[in-house]
C-alpha positions in Angstrom: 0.0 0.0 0.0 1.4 3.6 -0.9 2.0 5.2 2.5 3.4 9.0 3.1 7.5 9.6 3.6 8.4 5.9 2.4 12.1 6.2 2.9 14.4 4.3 0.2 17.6 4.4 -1.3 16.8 4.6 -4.6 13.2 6.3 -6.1 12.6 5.2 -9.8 10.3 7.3 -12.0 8.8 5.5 -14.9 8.3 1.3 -15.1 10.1 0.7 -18.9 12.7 -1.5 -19.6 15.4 1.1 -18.3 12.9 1.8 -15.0 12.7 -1.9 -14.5 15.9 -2.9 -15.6 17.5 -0.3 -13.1 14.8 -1.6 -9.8 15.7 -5.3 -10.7 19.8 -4.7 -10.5 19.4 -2.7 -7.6 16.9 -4.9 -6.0 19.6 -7.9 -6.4 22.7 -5.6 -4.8 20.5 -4.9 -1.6 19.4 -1.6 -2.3 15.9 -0.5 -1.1 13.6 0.5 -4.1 10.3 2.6 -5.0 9.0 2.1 -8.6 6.7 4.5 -9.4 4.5 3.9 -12.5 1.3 6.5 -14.0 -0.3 3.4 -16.0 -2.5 1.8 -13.7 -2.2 -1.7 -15.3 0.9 -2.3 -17.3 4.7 -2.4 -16.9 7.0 -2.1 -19.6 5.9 1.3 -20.7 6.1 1.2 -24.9 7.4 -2.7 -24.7 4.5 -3.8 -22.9 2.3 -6.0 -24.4 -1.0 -5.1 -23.8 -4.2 -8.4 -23.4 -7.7 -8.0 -25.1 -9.7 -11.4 -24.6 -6.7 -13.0 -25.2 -5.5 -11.7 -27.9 -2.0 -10.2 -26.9 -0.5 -7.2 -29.0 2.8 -5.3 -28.7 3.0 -1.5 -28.8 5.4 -1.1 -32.2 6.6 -4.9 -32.0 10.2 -5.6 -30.1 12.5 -8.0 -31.5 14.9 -9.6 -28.8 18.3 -8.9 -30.2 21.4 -7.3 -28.6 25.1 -7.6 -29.7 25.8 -6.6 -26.1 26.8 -9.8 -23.8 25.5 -8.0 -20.6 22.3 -7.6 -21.8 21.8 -10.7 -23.5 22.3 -12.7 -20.2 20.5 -10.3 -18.2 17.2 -11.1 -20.9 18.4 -14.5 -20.2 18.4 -14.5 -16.6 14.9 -12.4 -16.5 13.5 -14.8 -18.4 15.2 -18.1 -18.4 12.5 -20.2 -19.9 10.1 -18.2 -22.2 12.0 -17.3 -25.3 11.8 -19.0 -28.4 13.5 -18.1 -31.8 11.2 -16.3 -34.4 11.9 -16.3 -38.3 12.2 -12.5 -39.3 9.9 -11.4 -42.4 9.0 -7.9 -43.3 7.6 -6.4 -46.7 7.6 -2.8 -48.1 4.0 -2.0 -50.1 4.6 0.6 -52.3 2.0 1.4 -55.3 0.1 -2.0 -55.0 3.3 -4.3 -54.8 5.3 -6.1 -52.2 8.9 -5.3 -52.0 11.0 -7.9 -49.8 12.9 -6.4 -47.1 15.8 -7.5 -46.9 15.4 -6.7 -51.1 15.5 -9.1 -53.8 17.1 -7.9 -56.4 15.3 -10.0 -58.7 11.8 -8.8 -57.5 12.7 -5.4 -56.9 13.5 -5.2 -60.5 10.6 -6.8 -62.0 8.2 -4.7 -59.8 9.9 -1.0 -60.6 10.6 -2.3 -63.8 13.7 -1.6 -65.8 12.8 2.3 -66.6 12.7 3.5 -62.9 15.1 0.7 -61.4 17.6 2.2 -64.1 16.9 5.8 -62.7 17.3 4.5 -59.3 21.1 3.3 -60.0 21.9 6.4 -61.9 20.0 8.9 -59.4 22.7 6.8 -57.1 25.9 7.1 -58.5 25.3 11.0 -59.4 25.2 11.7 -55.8 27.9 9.3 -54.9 30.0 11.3 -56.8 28.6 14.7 -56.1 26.9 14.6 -52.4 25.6 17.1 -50.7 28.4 18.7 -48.7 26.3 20.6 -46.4 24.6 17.5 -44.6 22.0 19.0 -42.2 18.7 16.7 -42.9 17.4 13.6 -42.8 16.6 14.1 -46.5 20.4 15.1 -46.8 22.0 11.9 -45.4 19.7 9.8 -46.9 20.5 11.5 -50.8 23.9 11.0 -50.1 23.6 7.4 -48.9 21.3 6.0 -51.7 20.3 8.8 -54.4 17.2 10.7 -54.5 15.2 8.4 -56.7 15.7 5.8 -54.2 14.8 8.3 -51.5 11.7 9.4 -52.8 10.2 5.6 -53.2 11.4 4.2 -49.9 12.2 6.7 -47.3 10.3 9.9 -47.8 6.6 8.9 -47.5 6.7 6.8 -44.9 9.5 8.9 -42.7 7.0 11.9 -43.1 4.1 9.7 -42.5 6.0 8.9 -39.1 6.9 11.8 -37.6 4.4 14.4 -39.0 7.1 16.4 -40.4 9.2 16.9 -43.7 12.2 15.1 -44.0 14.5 18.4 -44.9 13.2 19.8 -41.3 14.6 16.5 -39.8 18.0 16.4 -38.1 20.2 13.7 -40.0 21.2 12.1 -36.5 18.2 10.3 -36.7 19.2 8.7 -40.0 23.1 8.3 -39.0 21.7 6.3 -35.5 18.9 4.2 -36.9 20.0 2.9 -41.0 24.1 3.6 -40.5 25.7 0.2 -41.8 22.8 -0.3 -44.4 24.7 0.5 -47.5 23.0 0.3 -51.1 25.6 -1.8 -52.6 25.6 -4.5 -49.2 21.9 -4.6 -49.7 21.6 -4.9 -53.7 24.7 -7.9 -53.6 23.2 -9.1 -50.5 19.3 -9.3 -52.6 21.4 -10.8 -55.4 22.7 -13.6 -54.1 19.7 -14.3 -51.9 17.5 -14.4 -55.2 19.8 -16.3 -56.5 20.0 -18.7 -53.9 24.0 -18.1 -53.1 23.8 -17.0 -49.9 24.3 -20.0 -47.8 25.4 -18.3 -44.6 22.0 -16.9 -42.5 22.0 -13.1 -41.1 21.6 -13.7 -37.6 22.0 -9.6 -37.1 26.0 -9.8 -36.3 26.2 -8.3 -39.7 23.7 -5.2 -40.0 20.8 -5.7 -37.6 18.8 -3.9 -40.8 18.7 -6.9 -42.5 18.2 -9.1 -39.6 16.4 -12.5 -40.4 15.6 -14.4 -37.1 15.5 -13.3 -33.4 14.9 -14.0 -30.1 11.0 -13.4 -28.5 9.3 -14.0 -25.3 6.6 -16.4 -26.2 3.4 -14.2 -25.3 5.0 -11.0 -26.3 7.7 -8.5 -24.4 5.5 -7.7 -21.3 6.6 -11.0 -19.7 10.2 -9.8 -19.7 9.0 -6.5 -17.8 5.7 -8.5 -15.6 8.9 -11.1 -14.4 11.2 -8.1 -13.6 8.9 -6.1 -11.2 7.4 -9.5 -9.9 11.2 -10.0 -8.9 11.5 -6.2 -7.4 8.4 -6.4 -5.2 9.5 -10.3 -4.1 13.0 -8.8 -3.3 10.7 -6.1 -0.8 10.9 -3.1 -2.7 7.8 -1.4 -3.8 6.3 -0.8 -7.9 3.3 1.7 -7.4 1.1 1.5 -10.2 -1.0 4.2 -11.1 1.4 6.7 -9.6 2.5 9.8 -11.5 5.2 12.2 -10.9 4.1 15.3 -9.4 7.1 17.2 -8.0 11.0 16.5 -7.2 12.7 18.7 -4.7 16.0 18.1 -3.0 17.0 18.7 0.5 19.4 21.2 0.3 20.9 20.5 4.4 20.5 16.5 3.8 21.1 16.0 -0.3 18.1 13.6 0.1 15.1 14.0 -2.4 11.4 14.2 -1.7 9.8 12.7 -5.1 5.8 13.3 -4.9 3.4 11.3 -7.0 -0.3 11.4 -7.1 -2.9 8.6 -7.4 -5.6 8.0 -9.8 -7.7 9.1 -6.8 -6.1 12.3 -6.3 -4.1 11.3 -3.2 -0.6 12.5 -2.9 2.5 10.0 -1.3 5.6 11.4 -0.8 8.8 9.7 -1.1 12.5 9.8 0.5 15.0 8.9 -1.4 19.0 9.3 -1.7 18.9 9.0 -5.9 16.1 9.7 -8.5 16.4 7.7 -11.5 14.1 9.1 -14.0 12.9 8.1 -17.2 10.1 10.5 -17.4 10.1 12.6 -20.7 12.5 15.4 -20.3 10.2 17.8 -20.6 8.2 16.6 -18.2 11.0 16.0 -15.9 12.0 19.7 -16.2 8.2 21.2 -15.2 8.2 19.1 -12.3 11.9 20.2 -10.0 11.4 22.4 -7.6 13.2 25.1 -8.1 12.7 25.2 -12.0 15.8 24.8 -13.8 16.6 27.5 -16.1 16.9 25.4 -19.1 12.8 24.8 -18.8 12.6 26.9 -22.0 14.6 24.4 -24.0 13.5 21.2 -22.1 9.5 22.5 -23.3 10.6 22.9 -26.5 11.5 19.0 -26.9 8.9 17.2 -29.4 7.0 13.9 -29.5 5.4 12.2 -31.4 2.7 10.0 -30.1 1.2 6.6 -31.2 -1.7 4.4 -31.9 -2.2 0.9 -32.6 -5.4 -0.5 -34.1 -5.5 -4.4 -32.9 -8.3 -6.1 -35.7 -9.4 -9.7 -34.9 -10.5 -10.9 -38.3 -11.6 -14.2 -39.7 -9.4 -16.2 -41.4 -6.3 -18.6 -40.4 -3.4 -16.2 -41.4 -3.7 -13.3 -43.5 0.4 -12.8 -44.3 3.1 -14.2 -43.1 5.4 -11.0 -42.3 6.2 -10.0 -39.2 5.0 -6.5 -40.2 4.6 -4.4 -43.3 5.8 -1.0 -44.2 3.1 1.1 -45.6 4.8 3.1 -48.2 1.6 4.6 -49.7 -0.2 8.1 -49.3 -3.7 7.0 -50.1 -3.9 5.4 -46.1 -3.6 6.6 -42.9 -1.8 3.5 -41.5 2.3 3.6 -41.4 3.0 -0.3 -40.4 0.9 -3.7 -40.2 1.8 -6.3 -37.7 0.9 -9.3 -38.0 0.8 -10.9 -34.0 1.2 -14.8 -34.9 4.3 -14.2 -37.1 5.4 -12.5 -33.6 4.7 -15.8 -31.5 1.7 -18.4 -32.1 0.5 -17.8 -28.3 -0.3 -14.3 -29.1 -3.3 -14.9 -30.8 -5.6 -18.1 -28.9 -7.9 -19.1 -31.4 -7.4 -20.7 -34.3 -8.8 -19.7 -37.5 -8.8 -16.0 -36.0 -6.0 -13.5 -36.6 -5.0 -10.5 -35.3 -2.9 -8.0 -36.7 -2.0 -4.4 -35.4 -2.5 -1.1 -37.7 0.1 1.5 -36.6 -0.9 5.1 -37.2 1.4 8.3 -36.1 -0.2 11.0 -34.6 0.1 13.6 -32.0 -1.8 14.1 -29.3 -4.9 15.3 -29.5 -5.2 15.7 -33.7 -7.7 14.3 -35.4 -6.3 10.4 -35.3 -5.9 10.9 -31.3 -9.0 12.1 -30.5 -11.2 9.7 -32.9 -13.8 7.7 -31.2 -12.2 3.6 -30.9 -15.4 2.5 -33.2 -14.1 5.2 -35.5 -10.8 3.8 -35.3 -11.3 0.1 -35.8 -13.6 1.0 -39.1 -10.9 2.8 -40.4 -8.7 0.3 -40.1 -11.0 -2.3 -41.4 -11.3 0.3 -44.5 -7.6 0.8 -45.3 -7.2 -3.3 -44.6 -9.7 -3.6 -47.9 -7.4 -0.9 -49.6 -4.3 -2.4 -49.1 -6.2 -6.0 -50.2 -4.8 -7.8 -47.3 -8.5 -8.1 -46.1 -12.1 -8.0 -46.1 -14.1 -5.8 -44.1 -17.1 -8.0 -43.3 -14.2 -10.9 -41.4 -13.6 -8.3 -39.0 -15.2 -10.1 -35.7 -13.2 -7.5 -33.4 -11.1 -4.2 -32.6 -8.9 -2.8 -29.7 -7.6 0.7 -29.4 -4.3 1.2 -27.9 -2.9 4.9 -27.8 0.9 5.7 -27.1 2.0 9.2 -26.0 5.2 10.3 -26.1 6.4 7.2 -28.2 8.8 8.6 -30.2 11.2 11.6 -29.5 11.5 14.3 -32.3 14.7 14.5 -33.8 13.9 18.1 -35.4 17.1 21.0 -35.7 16.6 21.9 -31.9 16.9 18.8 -30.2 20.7 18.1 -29.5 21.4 21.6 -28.1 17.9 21.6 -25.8 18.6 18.2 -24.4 22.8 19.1 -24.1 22.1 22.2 -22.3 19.3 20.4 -19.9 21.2 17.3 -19.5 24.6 19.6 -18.6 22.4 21.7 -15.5 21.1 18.7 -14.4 24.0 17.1 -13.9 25.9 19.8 -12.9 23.5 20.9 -10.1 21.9 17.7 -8.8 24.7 14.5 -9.0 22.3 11.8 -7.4 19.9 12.8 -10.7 20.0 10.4 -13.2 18.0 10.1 -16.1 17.6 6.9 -18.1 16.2 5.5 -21.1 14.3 6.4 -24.5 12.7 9.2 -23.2 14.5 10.0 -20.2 17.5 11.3 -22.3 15.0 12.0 -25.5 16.7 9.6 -27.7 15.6 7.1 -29.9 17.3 4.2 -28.2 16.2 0.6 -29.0 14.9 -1.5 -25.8 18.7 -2.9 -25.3 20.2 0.6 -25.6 17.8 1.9 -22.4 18.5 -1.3 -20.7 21.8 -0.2 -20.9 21.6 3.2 -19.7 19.8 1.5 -16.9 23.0 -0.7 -16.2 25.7 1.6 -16.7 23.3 4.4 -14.0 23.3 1.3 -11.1 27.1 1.3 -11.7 27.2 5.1 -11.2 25.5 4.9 -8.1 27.5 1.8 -6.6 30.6 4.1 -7.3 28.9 7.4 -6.1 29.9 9.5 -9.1 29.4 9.3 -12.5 32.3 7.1 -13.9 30.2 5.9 -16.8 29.0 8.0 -19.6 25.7 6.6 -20.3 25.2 9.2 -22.9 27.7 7.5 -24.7 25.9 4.4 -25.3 24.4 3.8 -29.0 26.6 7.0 -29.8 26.0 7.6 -33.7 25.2 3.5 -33.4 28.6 2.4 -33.5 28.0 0.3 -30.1 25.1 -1.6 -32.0 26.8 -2.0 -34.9 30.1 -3.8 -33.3 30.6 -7.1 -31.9 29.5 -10.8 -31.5 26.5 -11.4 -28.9 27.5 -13.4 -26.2 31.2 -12.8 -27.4 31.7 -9.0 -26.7 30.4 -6.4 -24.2 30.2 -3.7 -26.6 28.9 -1.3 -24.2 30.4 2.1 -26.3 30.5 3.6 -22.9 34.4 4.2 -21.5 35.0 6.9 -19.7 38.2 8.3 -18.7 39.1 9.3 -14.5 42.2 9.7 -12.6 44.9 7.4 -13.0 42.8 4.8 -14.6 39.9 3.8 -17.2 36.7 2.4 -16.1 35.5 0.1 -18.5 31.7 -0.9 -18.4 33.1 -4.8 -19.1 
């Protein structure tokens, strides 16, 4: 039960992978914990996976795949018994057709046709040889990296379609973090000798995790890593208060120690003491919410999101694809991404000749999407289902809403300086602050990456100072892009202190 002045070592805002990541180590090393968590129901935060009548659905999908050692055997020791290996499949459908991804050259060729796919290699070498130098945007990186032909077919609908903005108003660090090792001439040789049936060795992601082709997956979706994480927490004594949201964080100036209010769906306000905060609130809501204000609230307000809605249809038929998801690269729908739940794991979806497949739409909060009425919704979804021909209307037996806030951070020309000159006052003024996570550093890290953070903060607080950068994990995705799973602990994250170097393995 939440009771007033709960004194703990450690207070934890937010119950995500890096919230829950952090409460399980510290739980293990002896330190008292309180979790506090605003959804009343679910843990995990945007890798939960959320149960209607059964039917289990993620929030964006989560492949289990790390080339980081630490966090492969901390998913491992989580979850000893649940995973099972998945076969990766994912389309692109652009203009009525069904692009493999990763390509087949072959296909590829016959469904562009020899006009535009001969534009496409041209439109490539001319910017090879004469990029832009000035490389600002995403549009900018991704012209340089593949040509603009290519970049107006594959990336530019669906990006804009994402994030709600164009692609030359995008910063190109989103591009250089998510797609950096996916080259044009990997992938077209790569599609050549797959449709040709040479490539004998499969791409288990130790290669470029964009052309991965099998992973690792809890067997009723992600939230059992996250349910068997807090389970562990409060068995260990410490405390996960659901339905708890932040309301104010002020430190003690005479005793360091910080008071961390939260209020109940109810309206009732608990109070609690604790030596460190670990946050993994949204910055900007971090930033309204000290007490005193920090002077960088200007910038930390001025930090974007963009939020998130998943349409889960149960419709009647044994299996309506066999991808994992599609891309939607077409402006005549709404949706941006279809996934298709069984592909994820058979136990998400309990009934046989019944399947159920998620409709992602991008949105912010509180636009037209947002705000729509879940009947609304699910008969949208049945509509652009019939346009894409994937299905028809009248098998629809069922719908679910799920809406997402704050899903993805905006990588737009501000960002990097708002969230530098935040994270530097923070830091410099309160040292038992830490923030964590996708959100709590307003980056797009993958689940591994705030798992990570999560780590590398525990660490921080073991030594009482900051002797890991955690801002330096997934820098520019070299640490994803390096290294063998269960071979190498590339944690990116090496720090430099007095007579020595602290190494996070």
């Amino acid at each position: 039960m939440s009771r007033a002045d709960q004194a703990v070592d450690v207070a934890i805002i937010g119950a995500g992978p890096a919230g829950l990541t952090a409460a399980y180590l510290l739980t293990k090393k002896g330190y008292s914990v309180t979790v506090i968590e605003k959804d009343p129901v679910y843990v995990g935060g945007i890798s939960r996976t959320v149960e209607y009548k059964g039917f289990r659905f993620d929030i964006g999908g989560h492949r289990f795949f790390s080339k980081s050692k630490e966090v492969v055997d901390l998913w491992n020791e989580i979850l000893p018994d649940d995973f099972i290996q998945r076969p990766r499949m994912s389309r692109i459908y652009y203009e009525g057709k069904f692009y493999s991804y990763p390509l087949r050259a072959f296909e590829a060729l016959g469904n562009l046709g020899i006009f535009r796919s001969t534009l496409c290699m041209l439109s490539y070498l001319r910017w090879k040889l004469k990029p832009r130098q000035n490389v600002r945007s995403f549009e900018d990186w991704v012209v340089n990296q593949f040509g603009h032909k290519l970049y107006s077919i594959f990336f530019k609908t669906y990006t804009e379609k994402v994030w709600g903005m164009p692609c030359d108003e995008m910063s190109a660090d989103w591009a250089a973090q998510r797609i950096k090792g996916l080259s044009l001439g990997a992938a077209v040789i790569d599609g050549l000798k797959r449709s040709l049936g040479l490539n004998k060795r499969p791409n288990d992601g130790m290669a470029t995790k964009t052309l991965l082709e099998n992973f690792r997956y809890p067997r009723q979706g992600p939230g059992m890593m996250w349910d068997a994480a807090r389970d562990f927490v409060v068995k260990g004594g410490n405390r996960v208060l659901m339905g708890h949201a932040l309301k104010q964080l002020v430190r003690d100036q005479g005793t360091g120690r910080w008071k961390v209010a939260a209020t109940t769906s109810d309206g009732a306000v608990i109070t609690i003491n604790a030596a460190h905060v670990i946050s993994s609130a949204p910055m900007r809501e971090l930033a309204g919410r000290i007490h005193p204000l920090p002077a960088t609230l200007g910038q930390a307000l001025d930090l974007k999101y963009r939020d998130f809605l998943t349409v889960a249809l149960m419709i009647r038929s044994d299996d309506l694809f066999p991808d994992n998801w599609i891309y939607i690269h077409d402006s005549k729908v709404k949706v941006g991404r279809v996934q298709n739940f069984r592909s994820w794991s058979p136990e998400m979806v309990p009934e046989a000749g019944i399947a159920c497949v998620g409709l992602e739409y991008f949105c912010f909060e509180g636009d037209g999407l947002w705000s729509s009425s879940d009947a609304d919704l699910i008969a949208l979804a049945a509509k652009e289902m019939a346009i894409l021909g994937l299905c028809d209307p009248k098998d629809v037996v069922d719908g679910a809403v799920v809406r997402q806030e704050k899903a993805y951070p905006v990588y737009d020309d501000a960002y990097a300086e708002n969230v530098l000159h935040m994270r530097k006052e923070l830091e410099g003024v309160y040292p038992t602050l830490h923030m964590v996570g996708r959100n709590g550093m307003h980056r797009y890290n993958n689940q591994d990456h705030a798992m990570m953070t999560a780590m590398l903060t525990v660490r921080n607080i073991e030594a009482g100072a900051r002797v890991y950068d955690i801002w330096a994990v997934n820098e520019d995705a070299e640490y994803h892009e390096s290294g063998d799973e269960g071979q190498r602990a590339a944690l990116a994250s090496e720090r430099m202190v007095p007579n020595r170097v602290i190494r996070a393995a």
